[in-house]
Predicted model as a PDB file, atoms N, CA, C, CB and O in Angstrom, pLDDT in the B-factor column:
MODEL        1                                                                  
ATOM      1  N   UNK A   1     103.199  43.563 -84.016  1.00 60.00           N  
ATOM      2  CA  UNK A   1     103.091  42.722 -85.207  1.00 60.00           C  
ATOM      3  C   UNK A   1     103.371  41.277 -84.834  1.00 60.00           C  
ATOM      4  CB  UNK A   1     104.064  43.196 -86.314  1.00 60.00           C  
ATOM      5  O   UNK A   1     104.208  41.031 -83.965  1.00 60.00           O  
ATOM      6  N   UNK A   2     102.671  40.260 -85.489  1.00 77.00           N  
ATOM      7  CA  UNK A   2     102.690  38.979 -85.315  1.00 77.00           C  
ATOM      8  C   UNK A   2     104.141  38.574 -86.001  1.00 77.00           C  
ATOM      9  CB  UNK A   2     101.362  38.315 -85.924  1.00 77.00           C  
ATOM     10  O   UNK A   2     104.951  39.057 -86.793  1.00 77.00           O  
ATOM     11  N   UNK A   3     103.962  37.409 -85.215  1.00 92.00           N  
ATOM     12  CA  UNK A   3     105.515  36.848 -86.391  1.00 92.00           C  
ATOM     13  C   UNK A   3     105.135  36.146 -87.657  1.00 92.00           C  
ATOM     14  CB  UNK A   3     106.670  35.504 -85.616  1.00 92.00           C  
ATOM     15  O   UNK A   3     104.160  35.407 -87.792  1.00 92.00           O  
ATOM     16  N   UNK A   4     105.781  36.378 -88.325  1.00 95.00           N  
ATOM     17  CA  UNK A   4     105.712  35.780 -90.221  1.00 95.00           C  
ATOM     18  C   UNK A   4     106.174  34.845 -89.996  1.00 95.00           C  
ATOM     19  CB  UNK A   4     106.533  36.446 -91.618  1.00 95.00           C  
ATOM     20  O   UNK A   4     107.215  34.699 -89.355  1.00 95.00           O  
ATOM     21  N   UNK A   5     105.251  33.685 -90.655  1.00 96.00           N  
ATOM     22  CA  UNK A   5     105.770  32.192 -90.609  1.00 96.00           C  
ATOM     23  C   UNK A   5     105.665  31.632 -91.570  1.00 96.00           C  
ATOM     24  CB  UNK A   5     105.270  31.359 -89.804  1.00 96.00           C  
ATOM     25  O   UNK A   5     104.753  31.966 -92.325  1.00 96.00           O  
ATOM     26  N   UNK A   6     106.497  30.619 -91.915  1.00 97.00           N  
ATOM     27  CA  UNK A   6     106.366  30.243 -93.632  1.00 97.00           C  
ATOM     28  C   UNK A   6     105.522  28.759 -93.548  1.00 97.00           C  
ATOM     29  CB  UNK A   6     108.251  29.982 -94.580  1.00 97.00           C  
ATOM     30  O   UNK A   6     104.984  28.363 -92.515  1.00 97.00           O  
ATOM     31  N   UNK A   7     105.516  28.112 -94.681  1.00 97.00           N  
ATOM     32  CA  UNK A   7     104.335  27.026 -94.929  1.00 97.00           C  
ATOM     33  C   UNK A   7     103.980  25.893 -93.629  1.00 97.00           C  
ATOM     34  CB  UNK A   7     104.843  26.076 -96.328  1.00 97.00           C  
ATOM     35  O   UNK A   7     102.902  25.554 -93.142  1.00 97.00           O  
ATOM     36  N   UNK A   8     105.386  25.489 -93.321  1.00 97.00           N  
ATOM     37  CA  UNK A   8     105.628  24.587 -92.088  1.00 97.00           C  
ATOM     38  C   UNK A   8     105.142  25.129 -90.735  1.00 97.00           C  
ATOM     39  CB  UNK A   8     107.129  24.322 -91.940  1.00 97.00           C  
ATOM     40  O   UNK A   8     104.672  24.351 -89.905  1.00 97.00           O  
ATOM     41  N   UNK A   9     105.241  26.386 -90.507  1.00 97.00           N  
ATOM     42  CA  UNK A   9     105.500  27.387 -89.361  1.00 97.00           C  
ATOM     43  C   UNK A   9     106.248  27.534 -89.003  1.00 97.00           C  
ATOM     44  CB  UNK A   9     105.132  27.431 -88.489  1.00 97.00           C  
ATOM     45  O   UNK A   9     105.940  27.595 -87.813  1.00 97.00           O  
ATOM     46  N   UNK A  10     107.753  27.757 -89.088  1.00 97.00           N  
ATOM     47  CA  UNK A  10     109.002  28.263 -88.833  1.00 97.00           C  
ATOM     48  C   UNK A  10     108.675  29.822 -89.128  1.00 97.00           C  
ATOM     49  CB  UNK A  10     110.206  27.541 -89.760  1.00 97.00           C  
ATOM     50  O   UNK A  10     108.039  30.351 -90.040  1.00 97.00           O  
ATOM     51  N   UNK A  11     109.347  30.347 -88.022  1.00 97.00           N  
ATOM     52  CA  UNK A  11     109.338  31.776 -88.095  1.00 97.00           C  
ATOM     53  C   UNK A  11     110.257  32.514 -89.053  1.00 97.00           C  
ATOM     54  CB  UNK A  11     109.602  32.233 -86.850  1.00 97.00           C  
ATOM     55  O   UNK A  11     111.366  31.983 -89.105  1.00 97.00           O  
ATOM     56  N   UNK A  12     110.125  33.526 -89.783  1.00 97.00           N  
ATOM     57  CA  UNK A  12     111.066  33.685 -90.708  1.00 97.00           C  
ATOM     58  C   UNK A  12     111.420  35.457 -90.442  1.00 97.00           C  
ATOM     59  CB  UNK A  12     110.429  33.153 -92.315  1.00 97.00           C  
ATOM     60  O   UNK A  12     110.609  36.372 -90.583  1.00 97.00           O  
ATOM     61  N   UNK A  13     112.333  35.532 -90.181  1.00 96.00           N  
ATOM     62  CA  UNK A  13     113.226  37.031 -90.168  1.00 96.00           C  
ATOM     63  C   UNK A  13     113.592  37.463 -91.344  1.00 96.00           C  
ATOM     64  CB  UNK A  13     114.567  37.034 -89.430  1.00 96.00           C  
ATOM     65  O   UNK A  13     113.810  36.865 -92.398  1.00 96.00           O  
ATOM     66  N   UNK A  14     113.659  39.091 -90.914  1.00 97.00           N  
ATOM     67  CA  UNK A  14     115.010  39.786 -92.095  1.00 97.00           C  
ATOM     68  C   UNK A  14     116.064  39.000 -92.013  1.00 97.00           C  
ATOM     69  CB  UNK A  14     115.716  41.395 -91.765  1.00 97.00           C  
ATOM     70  O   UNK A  14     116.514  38.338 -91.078  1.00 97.00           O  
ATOM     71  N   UNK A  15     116.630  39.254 -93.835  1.00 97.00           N  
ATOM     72  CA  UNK A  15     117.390  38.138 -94.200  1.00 97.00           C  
ATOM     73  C   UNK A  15     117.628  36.646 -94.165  1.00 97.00           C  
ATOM     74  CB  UNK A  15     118.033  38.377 -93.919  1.00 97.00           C  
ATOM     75  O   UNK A  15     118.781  36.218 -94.133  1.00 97.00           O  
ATOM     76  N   UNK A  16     116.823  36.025 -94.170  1.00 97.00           N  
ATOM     77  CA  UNK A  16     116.366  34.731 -94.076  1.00 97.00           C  
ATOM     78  C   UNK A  16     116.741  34.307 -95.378  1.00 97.00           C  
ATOM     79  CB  UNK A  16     114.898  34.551 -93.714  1.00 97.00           C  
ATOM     80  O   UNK A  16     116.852  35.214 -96.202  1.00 97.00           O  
ATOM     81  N   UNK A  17     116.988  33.023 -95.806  1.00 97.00           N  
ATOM     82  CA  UNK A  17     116.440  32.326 -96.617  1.00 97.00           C  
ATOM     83  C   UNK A  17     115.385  31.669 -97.571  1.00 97.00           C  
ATOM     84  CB  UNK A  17     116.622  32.091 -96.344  1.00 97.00           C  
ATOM     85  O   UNK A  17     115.325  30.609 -96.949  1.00 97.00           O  
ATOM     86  N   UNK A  18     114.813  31.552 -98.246  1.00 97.00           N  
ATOM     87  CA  UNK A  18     113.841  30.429 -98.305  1.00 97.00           C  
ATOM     88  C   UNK A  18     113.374  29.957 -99.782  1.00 97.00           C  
ATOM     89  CB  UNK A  18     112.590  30.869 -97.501  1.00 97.00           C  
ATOM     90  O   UNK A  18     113.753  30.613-100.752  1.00 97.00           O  
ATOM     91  N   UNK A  19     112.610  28.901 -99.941  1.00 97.00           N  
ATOM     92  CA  UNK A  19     112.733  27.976-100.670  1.00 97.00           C  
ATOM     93  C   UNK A  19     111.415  28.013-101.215  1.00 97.00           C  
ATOM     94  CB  UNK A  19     113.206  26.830-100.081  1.00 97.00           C  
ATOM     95  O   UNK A  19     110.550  27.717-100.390  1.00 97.00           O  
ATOM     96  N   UNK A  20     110.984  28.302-102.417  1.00 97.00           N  
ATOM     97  CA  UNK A  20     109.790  27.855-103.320  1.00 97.00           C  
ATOM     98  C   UNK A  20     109.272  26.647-102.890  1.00 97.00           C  
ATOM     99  CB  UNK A  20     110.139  27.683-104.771  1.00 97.00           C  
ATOM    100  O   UNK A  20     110.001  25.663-102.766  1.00 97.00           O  
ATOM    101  N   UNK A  21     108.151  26.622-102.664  1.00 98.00           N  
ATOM    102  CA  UNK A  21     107.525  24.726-102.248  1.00 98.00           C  
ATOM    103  C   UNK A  21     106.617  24.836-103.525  1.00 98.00           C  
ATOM    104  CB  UNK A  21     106.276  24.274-100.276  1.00 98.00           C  
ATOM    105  O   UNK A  21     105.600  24.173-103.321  1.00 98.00           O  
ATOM    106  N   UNK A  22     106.602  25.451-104.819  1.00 97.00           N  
ATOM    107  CA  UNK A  22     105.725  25.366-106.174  1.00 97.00           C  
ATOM    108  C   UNK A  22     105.905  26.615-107.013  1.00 97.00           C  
ATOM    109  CB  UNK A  22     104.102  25.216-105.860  1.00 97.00           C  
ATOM    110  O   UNK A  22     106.051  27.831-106.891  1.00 97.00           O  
ATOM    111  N   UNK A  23     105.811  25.591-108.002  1.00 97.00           N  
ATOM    112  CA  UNK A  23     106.181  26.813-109.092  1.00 97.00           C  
ATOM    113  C   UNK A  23     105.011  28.271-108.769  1.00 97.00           C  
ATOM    114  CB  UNK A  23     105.868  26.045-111.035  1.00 97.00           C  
ATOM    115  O   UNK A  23     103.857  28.364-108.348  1.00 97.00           O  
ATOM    116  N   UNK A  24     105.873  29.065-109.148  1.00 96.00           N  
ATOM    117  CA  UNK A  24     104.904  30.444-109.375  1.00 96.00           C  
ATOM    118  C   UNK A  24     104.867  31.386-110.804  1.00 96.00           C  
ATOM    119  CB  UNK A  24     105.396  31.518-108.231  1.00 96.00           C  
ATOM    120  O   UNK A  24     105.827  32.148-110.692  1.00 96.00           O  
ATOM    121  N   UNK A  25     104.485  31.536-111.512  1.00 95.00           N  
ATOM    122  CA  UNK A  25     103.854  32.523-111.929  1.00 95.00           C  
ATOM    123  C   UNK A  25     104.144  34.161-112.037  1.00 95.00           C  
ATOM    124  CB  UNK A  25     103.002  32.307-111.339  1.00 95.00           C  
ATOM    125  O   UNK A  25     103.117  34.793-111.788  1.00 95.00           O  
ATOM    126  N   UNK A  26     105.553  35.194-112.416  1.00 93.00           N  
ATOM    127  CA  UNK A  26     105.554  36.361-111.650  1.00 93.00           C  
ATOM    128  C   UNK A  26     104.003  37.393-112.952  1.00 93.00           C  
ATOM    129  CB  UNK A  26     107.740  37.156-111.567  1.00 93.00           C  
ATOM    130  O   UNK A  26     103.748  37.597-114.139  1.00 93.00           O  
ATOM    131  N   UNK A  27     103.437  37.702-111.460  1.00 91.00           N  
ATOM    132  CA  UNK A  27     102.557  38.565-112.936  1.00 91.00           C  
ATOM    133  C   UNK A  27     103.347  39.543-113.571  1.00 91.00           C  
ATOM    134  CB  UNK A  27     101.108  39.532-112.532  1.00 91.00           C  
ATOM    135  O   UNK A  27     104.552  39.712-113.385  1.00 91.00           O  
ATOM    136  N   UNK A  28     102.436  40.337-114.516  1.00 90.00           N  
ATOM    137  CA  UNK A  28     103.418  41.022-115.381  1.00 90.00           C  
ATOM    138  C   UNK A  28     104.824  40.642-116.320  1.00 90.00           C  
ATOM    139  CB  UNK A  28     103.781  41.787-114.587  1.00 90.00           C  
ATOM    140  O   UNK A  28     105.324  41.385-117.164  1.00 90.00           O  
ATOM    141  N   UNK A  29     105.318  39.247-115.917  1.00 90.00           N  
ATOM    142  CA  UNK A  29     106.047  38.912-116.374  1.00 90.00           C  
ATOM    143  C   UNK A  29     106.090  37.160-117.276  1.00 90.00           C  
ATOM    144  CB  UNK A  29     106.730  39.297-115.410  1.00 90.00           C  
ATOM    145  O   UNK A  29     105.272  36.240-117.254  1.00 90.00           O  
ATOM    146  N   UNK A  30     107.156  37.278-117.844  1.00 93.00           N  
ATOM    147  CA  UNK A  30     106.786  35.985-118.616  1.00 93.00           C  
ATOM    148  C   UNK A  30     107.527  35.082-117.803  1.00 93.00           C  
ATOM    149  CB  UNK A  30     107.194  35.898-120.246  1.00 93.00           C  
ATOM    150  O   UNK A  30     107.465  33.906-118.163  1.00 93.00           O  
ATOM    151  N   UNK A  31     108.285  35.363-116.688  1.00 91.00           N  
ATOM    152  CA  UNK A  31     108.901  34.570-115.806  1.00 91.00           C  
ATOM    153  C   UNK A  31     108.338  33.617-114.804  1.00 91.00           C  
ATOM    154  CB  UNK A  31     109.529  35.283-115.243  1.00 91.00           C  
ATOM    155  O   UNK A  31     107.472  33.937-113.990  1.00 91.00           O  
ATOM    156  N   UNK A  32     108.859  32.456-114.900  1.00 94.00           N  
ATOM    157  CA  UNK A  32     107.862  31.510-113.534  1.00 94.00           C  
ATOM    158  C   UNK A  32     109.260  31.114-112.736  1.00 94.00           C  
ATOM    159  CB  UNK A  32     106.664  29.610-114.191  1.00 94.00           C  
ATOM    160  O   UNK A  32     110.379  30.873-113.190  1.00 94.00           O  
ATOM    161  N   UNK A  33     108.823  31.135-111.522  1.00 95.00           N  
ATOM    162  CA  UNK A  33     109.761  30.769-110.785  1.00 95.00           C  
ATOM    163  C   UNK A  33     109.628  28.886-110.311  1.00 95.00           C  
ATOM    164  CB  UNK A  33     109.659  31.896-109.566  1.00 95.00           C  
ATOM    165  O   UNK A  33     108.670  28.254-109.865  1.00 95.00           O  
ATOM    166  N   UNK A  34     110.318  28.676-110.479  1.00 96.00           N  
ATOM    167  CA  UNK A  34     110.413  27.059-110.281  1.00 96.00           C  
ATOM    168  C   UNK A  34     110.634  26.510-108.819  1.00 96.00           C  
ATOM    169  CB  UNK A  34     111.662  26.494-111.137  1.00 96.00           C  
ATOM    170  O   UNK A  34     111.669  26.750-108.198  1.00 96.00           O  
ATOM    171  N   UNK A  35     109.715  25.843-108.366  1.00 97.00           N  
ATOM    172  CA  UNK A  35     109.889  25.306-107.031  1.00 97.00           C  
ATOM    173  C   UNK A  35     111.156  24.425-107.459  1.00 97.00           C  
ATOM    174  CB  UNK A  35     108.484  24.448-106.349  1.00 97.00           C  
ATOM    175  O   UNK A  35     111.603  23.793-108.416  1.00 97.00           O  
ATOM    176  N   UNK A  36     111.522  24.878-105.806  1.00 97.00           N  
ATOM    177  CA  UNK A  36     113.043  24.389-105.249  1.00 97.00           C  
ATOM    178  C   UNK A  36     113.727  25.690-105.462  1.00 97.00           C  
ATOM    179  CB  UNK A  36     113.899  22.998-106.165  1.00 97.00           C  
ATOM    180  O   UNK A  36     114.813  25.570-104.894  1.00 97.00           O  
ATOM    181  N   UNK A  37     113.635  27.018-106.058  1.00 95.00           N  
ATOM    182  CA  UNK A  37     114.329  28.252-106.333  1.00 95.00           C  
ATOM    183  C   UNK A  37     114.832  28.759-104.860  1.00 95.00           C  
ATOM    184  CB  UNK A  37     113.311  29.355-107.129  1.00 95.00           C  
ATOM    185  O   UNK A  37     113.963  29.396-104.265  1.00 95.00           O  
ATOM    186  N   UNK A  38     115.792  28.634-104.313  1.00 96.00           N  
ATOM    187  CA  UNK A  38     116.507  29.281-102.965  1.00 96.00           C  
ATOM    188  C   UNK A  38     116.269  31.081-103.340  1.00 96.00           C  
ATOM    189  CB  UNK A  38     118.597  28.705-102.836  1.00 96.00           C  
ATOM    190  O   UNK A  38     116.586  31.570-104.424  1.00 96.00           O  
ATOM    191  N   UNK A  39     115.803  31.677-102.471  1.00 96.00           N  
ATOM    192  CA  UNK A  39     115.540  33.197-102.092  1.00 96.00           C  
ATOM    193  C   UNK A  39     116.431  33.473-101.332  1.00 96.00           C  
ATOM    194  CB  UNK A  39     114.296  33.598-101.457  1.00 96.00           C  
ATOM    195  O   UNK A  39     116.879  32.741-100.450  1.00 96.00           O  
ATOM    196  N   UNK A  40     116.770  34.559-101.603  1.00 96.00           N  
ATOM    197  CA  UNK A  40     118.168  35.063-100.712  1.00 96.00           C  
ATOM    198  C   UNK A  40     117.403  36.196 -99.900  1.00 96.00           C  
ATOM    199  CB  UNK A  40     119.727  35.796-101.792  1.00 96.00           C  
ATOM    200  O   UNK A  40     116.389  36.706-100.377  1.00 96.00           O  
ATOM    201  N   UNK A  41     118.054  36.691 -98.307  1.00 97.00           N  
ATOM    202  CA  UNK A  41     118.048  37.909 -97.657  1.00 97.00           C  
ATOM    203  C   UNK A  41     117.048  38.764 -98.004  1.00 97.00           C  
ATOM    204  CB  UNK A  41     119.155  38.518 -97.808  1.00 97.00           C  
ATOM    205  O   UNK A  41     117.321  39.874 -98.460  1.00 97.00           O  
ATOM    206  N   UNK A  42     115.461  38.246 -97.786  1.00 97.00           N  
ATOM    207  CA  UNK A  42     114.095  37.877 -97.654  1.00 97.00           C  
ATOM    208  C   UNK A  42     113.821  39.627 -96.465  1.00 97.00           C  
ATOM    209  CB  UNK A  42     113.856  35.796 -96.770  1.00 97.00           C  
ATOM    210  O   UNK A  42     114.523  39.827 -95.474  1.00 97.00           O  
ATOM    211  N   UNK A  43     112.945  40.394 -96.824  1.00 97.00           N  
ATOM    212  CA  UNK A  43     112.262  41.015 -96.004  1.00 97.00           C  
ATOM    213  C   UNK A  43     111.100  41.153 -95.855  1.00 97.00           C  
ATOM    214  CB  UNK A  43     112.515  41.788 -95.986  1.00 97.00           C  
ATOM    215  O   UNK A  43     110.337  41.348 -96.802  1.00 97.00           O  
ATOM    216  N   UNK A  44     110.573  41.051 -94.117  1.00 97.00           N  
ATOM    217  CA  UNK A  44     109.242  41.198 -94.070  1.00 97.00           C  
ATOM    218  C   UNK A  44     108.549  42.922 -94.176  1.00 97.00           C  
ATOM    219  CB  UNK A  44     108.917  40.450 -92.710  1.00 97.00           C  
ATOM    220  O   UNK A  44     109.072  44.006 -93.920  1.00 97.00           O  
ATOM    221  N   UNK A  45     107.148  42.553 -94.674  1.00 95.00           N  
ATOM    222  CA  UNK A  45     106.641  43.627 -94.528  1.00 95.00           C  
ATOM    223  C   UNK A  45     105.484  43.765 -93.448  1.00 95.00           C  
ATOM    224  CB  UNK A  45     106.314  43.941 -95.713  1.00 95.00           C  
ATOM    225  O   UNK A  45     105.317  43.132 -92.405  1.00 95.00           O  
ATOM    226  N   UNK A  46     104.804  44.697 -93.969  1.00 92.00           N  
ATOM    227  CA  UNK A  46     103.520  45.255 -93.042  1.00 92.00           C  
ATOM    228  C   UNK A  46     102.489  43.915 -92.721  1.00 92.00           C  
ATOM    229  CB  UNK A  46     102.520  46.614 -94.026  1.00 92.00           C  
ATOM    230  O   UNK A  46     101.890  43.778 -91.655  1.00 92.00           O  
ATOM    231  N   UNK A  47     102.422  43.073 -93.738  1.00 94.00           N  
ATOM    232  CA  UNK A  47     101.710  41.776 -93.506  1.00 94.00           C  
ATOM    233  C   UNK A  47     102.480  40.958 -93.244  1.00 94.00           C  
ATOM    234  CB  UNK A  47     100.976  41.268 -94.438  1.00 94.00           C  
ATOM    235  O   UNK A  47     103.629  40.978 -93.684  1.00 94.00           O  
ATOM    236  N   UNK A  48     101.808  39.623 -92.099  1.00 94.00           N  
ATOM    237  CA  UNK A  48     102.648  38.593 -92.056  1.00 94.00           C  
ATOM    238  C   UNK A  48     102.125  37.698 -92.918  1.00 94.00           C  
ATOM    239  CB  UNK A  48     102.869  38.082 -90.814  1.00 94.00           C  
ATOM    240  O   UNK A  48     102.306  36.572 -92.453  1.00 94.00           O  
ATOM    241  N   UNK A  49     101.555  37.662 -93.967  1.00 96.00           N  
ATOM    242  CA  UNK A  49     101.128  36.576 -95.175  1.00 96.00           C  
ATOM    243  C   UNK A  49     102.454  37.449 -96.541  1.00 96.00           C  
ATOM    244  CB  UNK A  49      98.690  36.760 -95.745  1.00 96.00           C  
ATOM    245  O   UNK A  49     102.232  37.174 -97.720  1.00 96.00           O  
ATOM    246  N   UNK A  50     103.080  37.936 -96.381  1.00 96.00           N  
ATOM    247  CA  UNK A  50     103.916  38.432 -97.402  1.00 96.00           C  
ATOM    248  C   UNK A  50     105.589  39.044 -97.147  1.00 96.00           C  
ATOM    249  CB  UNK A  50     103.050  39.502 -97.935  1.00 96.00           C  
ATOM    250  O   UNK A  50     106.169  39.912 -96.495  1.00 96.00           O  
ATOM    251  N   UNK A  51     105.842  38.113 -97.988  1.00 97.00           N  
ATOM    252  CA  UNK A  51     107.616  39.064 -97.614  1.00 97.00           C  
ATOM    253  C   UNK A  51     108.169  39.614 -98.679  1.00 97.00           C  
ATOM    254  CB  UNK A  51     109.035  38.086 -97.087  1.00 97.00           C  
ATOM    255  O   UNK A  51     108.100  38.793 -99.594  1.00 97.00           O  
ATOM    256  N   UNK A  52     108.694  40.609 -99.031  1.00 97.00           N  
ATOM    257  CA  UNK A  52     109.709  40.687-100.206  1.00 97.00           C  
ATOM    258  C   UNK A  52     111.385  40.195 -99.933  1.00 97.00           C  
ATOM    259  CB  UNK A  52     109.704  42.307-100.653  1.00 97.00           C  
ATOM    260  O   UNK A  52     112.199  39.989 -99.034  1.00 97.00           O  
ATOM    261  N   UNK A  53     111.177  40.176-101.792  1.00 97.00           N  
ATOM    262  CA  UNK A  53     113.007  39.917-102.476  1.00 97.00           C  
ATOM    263  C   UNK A  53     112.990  40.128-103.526  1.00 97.00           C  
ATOM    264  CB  UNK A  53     113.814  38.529-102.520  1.00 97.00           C  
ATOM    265  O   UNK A  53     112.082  40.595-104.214  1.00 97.00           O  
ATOM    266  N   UNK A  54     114.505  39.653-103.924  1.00 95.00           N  
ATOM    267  CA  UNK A  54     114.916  39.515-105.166  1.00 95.00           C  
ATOM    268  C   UNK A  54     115.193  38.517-105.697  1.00 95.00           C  
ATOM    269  CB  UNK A  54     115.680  40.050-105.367  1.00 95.00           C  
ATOM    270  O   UNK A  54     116.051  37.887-105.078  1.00 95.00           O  
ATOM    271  N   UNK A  55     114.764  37.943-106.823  1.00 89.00           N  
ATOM    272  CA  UNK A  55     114.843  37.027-107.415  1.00 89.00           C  
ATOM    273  C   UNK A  55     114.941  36.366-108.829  1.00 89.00           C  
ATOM    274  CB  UNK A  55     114.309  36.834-107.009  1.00 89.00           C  
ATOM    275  O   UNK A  55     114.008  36.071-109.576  1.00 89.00           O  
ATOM    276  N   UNK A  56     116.072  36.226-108.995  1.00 81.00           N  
ATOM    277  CA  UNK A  56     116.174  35.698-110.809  1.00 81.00           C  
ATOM    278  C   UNK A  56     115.758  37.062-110.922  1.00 81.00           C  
ATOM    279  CB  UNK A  56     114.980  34.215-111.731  1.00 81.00           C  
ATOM    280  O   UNK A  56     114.828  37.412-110.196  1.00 81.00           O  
ATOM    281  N   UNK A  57     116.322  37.975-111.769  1.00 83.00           N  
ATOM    282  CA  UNK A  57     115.879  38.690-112.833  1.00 83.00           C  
ATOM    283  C   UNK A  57     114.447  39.258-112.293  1.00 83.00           C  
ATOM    284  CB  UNK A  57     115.825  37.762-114.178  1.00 83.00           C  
ATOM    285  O   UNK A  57     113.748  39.576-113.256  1.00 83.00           O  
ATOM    286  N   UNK A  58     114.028  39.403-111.479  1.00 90.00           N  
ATOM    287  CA  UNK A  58     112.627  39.958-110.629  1.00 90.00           C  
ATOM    288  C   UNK A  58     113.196  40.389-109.318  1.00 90.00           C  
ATOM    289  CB  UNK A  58     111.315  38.688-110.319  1.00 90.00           C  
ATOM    290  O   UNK A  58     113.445  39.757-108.292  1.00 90.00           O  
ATOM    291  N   UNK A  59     113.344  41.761-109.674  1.00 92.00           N  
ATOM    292  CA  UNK A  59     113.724  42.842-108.396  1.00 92.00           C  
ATOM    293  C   UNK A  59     112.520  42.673-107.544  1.00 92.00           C  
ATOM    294  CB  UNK A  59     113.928  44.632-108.852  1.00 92.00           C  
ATOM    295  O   UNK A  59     111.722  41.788-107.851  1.00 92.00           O  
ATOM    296  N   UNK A  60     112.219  43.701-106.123  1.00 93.00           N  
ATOM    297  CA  UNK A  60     110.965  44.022-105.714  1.00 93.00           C  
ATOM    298  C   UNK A  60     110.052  43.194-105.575  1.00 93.00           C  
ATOM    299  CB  UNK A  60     110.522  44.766-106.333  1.00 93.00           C  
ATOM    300  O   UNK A  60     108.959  43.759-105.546  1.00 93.00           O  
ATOM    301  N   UNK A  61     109.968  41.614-105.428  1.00 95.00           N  
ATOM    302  CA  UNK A  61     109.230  40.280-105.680  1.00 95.00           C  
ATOM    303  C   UNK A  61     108.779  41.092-104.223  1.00 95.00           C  
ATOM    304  CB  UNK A  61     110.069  38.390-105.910  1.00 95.00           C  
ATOM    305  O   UNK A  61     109.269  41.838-103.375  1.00 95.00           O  
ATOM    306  N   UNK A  62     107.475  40.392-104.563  1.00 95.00           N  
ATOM    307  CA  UNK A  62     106.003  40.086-103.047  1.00 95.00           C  
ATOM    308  C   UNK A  62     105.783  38.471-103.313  1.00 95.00           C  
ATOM    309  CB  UNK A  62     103.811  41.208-103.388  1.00 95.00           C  
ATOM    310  O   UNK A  62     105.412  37.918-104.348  1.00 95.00           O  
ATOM    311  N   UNK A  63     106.130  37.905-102.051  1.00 96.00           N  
ATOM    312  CA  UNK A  63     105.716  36.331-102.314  1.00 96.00           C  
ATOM    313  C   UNK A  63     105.005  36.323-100.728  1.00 96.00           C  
ATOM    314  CB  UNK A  63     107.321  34.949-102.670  1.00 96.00           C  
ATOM    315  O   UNK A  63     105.182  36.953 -99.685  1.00 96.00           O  
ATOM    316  N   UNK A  64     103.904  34.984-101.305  1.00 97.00           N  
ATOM    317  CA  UNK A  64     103.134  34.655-100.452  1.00 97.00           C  
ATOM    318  C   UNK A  64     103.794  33.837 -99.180  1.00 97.00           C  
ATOM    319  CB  UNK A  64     102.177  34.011-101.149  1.00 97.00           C  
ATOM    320  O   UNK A  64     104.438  32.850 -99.534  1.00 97.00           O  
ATOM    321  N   UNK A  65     103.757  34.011 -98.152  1.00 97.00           N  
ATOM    322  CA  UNK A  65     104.114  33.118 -96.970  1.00 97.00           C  
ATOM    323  C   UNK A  65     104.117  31.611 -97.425  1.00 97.00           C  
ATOM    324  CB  UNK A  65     103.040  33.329 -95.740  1.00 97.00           C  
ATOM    325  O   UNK A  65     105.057  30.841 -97.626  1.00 97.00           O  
ATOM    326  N   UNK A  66     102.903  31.462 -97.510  1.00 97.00           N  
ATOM    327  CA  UNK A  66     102.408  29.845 -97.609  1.00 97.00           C  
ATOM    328  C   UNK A  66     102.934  29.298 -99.146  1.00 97.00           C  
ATOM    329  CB  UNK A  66     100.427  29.696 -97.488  1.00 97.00           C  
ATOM    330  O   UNK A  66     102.287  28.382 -99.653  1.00 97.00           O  
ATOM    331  N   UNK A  67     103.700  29.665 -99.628  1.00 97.00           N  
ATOM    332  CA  UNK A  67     104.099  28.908-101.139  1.00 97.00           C  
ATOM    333  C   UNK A  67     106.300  29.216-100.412  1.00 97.00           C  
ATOM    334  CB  UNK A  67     103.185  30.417-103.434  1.00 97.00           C  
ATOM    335  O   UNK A  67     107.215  28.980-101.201  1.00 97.00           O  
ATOM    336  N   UNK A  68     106.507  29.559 -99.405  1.00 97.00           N  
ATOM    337  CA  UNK A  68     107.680  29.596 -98.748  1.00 97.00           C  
ATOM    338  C   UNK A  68     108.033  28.267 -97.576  1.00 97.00           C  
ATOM    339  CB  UNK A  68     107.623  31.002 -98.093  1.00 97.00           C  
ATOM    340  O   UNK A  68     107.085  28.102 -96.808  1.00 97.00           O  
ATOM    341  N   UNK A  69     108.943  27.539 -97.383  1.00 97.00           N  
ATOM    342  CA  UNK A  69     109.623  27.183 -96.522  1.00 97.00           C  
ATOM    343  C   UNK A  69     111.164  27.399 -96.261  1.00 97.00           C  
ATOM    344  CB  UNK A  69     109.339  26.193 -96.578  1.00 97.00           C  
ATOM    345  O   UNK A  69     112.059  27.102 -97.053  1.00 97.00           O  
ATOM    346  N   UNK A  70     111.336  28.034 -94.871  1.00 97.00           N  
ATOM    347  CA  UNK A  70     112.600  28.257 -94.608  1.00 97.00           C  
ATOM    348  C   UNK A  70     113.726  27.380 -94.922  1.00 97.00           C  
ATOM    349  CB  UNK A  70     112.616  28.455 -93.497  1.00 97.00           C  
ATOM    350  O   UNK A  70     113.592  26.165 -94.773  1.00 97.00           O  
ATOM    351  N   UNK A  71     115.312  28.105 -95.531  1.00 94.00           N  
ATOM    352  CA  UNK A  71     116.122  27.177 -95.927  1.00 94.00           C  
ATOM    353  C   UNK A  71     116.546  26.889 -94.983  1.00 94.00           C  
ATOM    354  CB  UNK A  71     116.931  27.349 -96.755  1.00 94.00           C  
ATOM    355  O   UNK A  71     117.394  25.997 -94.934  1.00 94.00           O  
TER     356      UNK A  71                                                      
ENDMDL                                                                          
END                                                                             
């Protein structure tokens, strides 16, 4: 597997950090997450365009690589 890299290209690991660079949108929900929102202890998955977390009140989050920069 390639390494997961966030918007800048910093490589990003289990448990990482990272930082909204734009608001998002969660589907299904009436929640938007607000760029500048800090992500806590971040895991990658099977793709390197996607990591999960938890966030605000949104368990199980899938966020895109490229809307991430490492904290």
């Amino acid at each position: 597997m390639s390494d997961v890299k966030d918007s800048n290209g910093n490589v990003l690991k289990d448990g990482d950090s990272v930082t909204l660079i734009r608001d998002l949108k969660v589907k299904g929900t009436s929640v938007t997450l607000k760029r500048g929102t800090l992500v806590k202890n971040i895991r990658l998955t099977g793709s390197e365009d996607e990591i999960e977390c938890n966030a605000e009140k949104v368990k199980g989050l899938v966020l895109r690589t490229e809307f991430l920069k490492k904290a």
